[in-house]
Steps between C-alpha positions, in 0.01 A plus 500: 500500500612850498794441420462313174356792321844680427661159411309395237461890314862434472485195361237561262711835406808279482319272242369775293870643485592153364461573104659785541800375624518190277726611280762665792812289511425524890189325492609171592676662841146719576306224432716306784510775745118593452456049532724540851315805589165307484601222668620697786166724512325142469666395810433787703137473358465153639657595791270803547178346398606166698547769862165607332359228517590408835397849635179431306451114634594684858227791477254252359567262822449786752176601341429139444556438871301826609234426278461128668503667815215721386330211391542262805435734708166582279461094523508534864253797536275279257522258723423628833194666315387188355586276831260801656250431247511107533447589861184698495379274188552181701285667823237598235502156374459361820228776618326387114559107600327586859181636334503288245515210807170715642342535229546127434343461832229718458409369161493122726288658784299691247449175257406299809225704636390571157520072498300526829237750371428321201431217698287708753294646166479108368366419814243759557394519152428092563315593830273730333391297235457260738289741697324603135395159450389438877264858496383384117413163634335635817341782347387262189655837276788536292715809491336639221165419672581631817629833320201543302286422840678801679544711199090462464464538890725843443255628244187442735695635762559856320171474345355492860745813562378683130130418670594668856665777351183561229254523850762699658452701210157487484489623848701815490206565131248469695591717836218744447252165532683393781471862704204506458414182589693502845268814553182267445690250702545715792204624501309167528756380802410830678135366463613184638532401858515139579667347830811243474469165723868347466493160633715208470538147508445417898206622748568492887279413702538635828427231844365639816807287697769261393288207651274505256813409230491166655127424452489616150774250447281264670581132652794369281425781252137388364354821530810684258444198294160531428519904493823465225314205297169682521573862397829443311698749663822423698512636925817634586478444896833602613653732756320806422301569815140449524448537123475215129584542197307417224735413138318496163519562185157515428319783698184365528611177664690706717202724584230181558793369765596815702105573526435135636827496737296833637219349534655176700632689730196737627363170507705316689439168326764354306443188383519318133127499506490855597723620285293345203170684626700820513690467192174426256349826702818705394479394202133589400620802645774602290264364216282755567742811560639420149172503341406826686831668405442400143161575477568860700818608231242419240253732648711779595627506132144493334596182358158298461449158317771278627484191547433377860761223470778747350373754795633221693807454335605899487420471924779226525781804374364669856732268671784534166810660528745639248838607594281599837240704289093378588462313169096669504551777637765551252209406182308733701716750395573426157145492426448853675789628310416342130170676562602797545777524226192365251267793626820694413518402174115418387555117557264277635504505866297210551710286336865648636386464810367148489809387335724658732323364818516103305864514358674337790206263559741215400713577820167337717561183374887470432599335781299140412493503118797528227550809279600806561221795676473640120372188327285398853352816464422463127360133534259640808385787312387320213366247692215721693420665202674835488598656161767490272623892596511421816679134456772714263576770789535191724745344267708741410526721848846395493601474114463173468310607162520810386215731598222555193239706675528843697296292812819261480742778528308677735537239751861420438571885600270461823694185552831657495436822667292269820800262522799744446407810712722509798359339792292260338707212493810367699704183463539323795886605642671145397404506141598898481851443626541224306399707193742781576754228557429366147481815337877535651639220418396480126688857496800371649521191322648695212861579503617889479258547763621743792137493689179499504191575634126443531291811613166633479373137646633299271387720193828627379869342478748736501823320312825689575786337228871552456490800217861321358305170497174605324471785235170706415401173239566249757331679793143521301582101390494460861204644635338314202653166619381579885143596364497182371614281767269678725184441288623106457597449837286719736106523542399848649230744458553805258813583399873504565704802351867404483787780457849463441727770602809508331768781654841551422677831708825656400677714739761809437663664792667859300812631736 
């Protein structure tokens, strides 16, 4: 292409020239030359623009083939990348195929216990309607009934607790009444000195030699026979050298037997026939001593006026026990100590003291007729004639109403003070073990419970709980619910303090 520049200037000067030369004889001769001329630059043109060409067509293949190398080699990179690529896509495929496999798995496992539970839940729900229906049909209650029954039991329940906590409450107002009533209290025990007898349910009578075992049993065991059927009291002739035992309930019986056995044998004759004689002697006897104990407590109080027949009666509680306290001996000293708290306070004497010596007169009598010693004790009193004060102290000496008059109050103190000071009364071993046991076991029948322990004999439970069990609130709900178990479950005289402790210790060691 360069060289087509020069060519054509000429020719386009050549055909400018033309008009000039028109007219020039010559101009048929130019005109040919300048024709040959082109023809000849128009061959060489081709010839140069056709080695152009080539040399073109030749460069363009070169960078035509370079460039396709470029490219396939490019192509080939591209390739080797994306063959990588497929690589680590197909592993992540198969990695996304495995969890999609244990996920698939887990969504079966999963939908097959979730199968099972719903059974499970179908089934229990089933068995505790069932078990609804069975308690509403035993219980004759519904659900509703049955929750308004405990919701209403609830109520009484902390209504009981709002009443405990208002005497507690009372008790801590009136401190200054209580001070300085323990001072008129003490000072009327310091007056008062009367002996303890503890006895219990069996005498023994002691035998001069074992031989003489043999004839109280008599020929085939008539004489035992007639002792046991005539005195009511069971002998206990065992292995115990040269000694019976007496068993009854009921003291007097058991004193009219071991006074005739005594009587057998200095004696000597024991017979059916004898032992009838001696028993009806024993008898009159013991008749007598009661009568003579009732009529002397009577006396030695100042207490005039009573009838002979309940004179009688309050002589039977000579031979009465009480958790091993002398029943009299104990009204002995109720009466001495109601009189002297009503000379304390301006009160009637008379009248404390007669009260105090009659309000376990039901006790005499007990043992053959139904009732408890409080109503006895009422029904006797009105029956010989004695008044209505005295018939209310009786009555409610143990709360069984509440106490209207200060004679009735008196004696409930007197009471209290006779049968809780220590040594007065004991319970025999058997039933105090047991109680301790008791005590215990309603402690540890709770769970969270890490020990327990009864002290003071049997007048405090000490209730040691897991502190990451039971908090502060649960604790107290706890010694509520043992209070409560213990006053349902347990008879026992005065009362039973229960504490729980509740400990938790955290230790740091600083290096």
């Amino acid at each position: 292409m360069a060289y087509v520049g020069p060519y054509l200037c000429i020719i386009a000067f050549l055909f400018s020239a033309i008009p000039l030369i028109i007219g020039n004889t010559r101009k048929k001769v130019i005109i040919e030359n300048l024709q040959r001329q082109i023809k000849e630059n128009q061959d060489e043109f081709s010839e140069k623009v056709e080695l152009f060409k080539k040399e073109a067509i030749a460069d363009a293949k070169e960078l035509l083939y370079e460039d396709r190398q470029k490219f396939n080699d490019e192509i080939r990179d591209r390739r080797t990348e994306v063959s990588r690529l497929e690589d680590i896509i197909a592993k992540k495929e198969d990695e996304v195929e495995l969890k999609n496999q244990q996920n698939v798995d887990k969504e079966y496992r999963l939908n097959k216990k979730e199968d099972e539970l719903n059974e499970k839940e179908d089934y229990l729900a089933e068995q505790i309607a069932k078990q609804v229906q069975e308690l509403e049909r035993v219980s004759q209650m519904s659900r509703e009934e049955a929750r308004n029954s405990l919701m209403e039991q609830l109520k009484q329940e902390l209504k009981q607790e709002q009443i405990r906590m208002i005497r507690e409450n009372e008790i801590i107002i009136k401190e200054n009444a209580e001070e300085k009533s323990k001072e008129i209290l003490s000072q009327v025990m310091q007056k008062c000195a009367i002996e303890q007898v503890i006895e219990t349910t069996v005498s023994v009578v002691s035998l001069p030699s074992d031989d003489m075992k043999g004839r109280i049993i008599g020929r085939e065991g008539r004489n035992i026979r007639t002792l046991e059927t005539l005195t009511g009291v069971d002998l206990i002739i065992d292995d115990t050298p040269e000694a019976v035992v007496l068993s009854s309930f009921d003291p007097v019986r058991r004193e009219v037997a071991r006074l005739t056995i005594e009587k057998l044998i200095s004696d000597g004759r024991i017979h059916p026939v004898r032992i009838e004689e001696v028993y009806e002697k024993s008898l009159k006897e013991i008749e007598n001593k009661m009568k003579q104990e009732g009529e002397k407590a009577a006396y030695d109080l100042g207490i005039m006026n009573l009838n002979r027949e309940l004179v009688k009666t309050l002589g039977r509680l000579y031979y009465r026990t009480s958790f091993g306290q002398n029943v009299l001996k104990h009204s002995i000293e109720v009466a001495q100590i109601a009189g002297m708290l009503a000379a304390e306070l301006g009160a009637n004497v008379h009248e404390a003291k007669r009260a105090g010596l009659l309000h376990d007169i039901g006790k005499a009598v007990d043992h053959e007729q139904e009732g408890t010693h409080i109503q006895l004790g009422v029904e006797l009193a009105r029956k010989y004639g004695e008044k209505e004060e005295i018939v209310h102290a009786i009555e409610a000496h143990h709360d069984d109403v509440q106490a209207n008059t200060l004679v009735a109050a008196l004696v409930k103190i007197a009471d209290s003070v006779s049968a809780g000071r220590p040594g007065a009364r004991r319970d025999t071993l058997e039933i105090y073990i047991k109680r301790l046991k008791k005590l215990e076991e309603i402690a540890n029948s709770y769970e969270g419970i890490k020990q327990s322990f009864a002290v003071q004999a049997g007048r405090e439970v000490r209730v040691v709980v897991q502190p990451d069990v039971f908090d502060d609130a649960a604790a107290a709900k706890l010694a509520r619910d043992i209070v409560k178990r213990i006053e349902d479950e347990l008879e026992y005289p005065g009362q039973i303090r229960v504490t729980v402790v509740r400990e938790a210790r955290v230790t740091e060691i600083a290096k």
